[in-house]
C-alpha positions as CSV (number, residue, x, y, z in Angstrom):
1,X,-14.8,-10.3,-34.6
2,X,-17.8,-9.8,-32.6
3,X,-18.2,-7.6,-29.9
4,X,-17.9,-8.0,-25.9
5,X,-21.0,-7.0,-24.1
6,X,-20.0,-3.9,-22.4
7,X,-21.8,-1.5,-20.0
8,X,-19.8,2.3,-19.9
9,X,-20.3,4.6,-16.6
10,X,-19.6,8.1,-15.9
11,X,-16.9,8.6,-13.1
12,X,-15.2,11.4,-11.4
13,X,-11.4,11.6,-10.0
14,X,-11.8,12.0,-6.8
15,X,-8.4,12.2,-5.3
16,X,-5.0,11.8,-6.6
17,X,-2.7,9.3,-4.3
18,X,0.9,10.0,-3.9
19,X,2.6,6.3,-2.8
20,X,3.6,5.2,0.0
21,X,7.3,3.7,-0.4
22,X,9.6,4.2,-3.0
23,X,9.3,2.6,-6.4
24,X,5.3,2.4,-5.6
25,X,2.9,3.8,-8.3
26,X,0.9,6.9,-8.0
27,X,-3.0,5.6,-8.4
28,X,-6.6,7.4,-8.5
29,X,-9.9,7.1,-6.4
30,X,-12.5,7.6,-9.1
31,X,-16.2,7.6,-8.0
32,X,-18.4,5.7,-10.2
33,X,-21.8,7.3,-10.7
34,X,-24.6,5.1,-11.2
35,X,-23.1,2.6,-8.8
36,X,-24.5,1.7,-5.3
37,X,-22.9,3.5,-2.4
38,X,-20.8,1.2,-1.2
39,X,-19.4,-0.3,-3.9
40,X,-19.0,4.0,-5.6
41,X,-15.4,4.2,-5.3
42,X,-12.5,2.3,-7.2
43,X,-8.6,3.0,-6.8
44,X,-6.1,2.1,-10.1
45,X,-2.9,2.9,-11.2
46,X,-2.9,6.3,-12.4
47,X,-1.5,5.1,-15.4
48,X,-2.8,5.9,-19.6
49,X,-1.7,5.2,-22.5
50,X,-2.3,7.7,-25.3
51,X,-3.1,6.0,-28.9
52,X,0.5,7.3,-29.9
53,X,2.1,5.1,-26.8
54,X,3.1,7.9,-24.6
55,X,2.2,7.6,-21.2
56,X,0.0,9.8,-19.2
57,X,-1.7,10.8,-15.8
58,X,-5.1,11.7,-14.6
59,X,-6.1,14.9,-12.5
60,X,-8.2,15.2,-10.1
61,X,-11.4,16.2,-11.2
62,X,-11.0,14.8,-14.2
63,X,-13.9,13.4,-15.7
64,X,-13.5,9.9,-16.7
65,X,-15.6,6.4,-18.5
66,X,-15.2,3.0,-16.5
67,X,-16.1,0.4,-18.9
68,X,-16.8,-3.4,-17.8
69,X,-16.6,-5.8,-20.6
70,X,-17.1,-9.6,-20.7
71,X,-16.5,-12.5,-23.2
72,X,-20.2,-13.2,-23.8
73,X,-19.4,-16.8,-22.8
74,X,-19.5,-15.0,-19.3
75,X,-22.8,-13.4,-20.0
76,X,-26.7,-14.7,-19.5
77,X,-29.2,-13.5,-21.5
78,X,-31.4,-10.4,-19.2
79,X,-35.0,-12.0,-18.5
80,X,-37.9,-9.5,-19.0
């Protein structure tokens, strides 16, 4: 199987969000380096899966990889 095109950044945790009503999830800010200002700062669940299946959480300040991928049916060729 061939692989997706895929472009990996360095992030940082920034802050770790308790929610805000019951039965909510938890989620993290990370702040993507590399990316322009405004667009720097994504919030997910704060949610991992180890390869063994066990869930797990992030930290703040914990260094993290955002990866993008696309089917390359999504994908133009980059002209010189």
């Amino acid at each position: 199987m061939a692989k997706k095109p895929r472009v990996t950044l360095p992030g940082t945790v920034e802050k770790v969000i308790k929610p805000s009503e019951p039965g909510q999830p938890e989620k993290v800010q990370i702040e993507i380096e590399g990316a322009d200002e405004m667009y720097r700062e994504i919030r997910i669940e704060n949610t991992l899966t180890t390869e063994d299946g066990k869930q797990t959480q992030l930290k703040k300040g914990s260094e993290v990889d955002v990866t993008v991928e696309a089917d390359s049916k999504a994908t133009n060729a980059k002209k010189e």
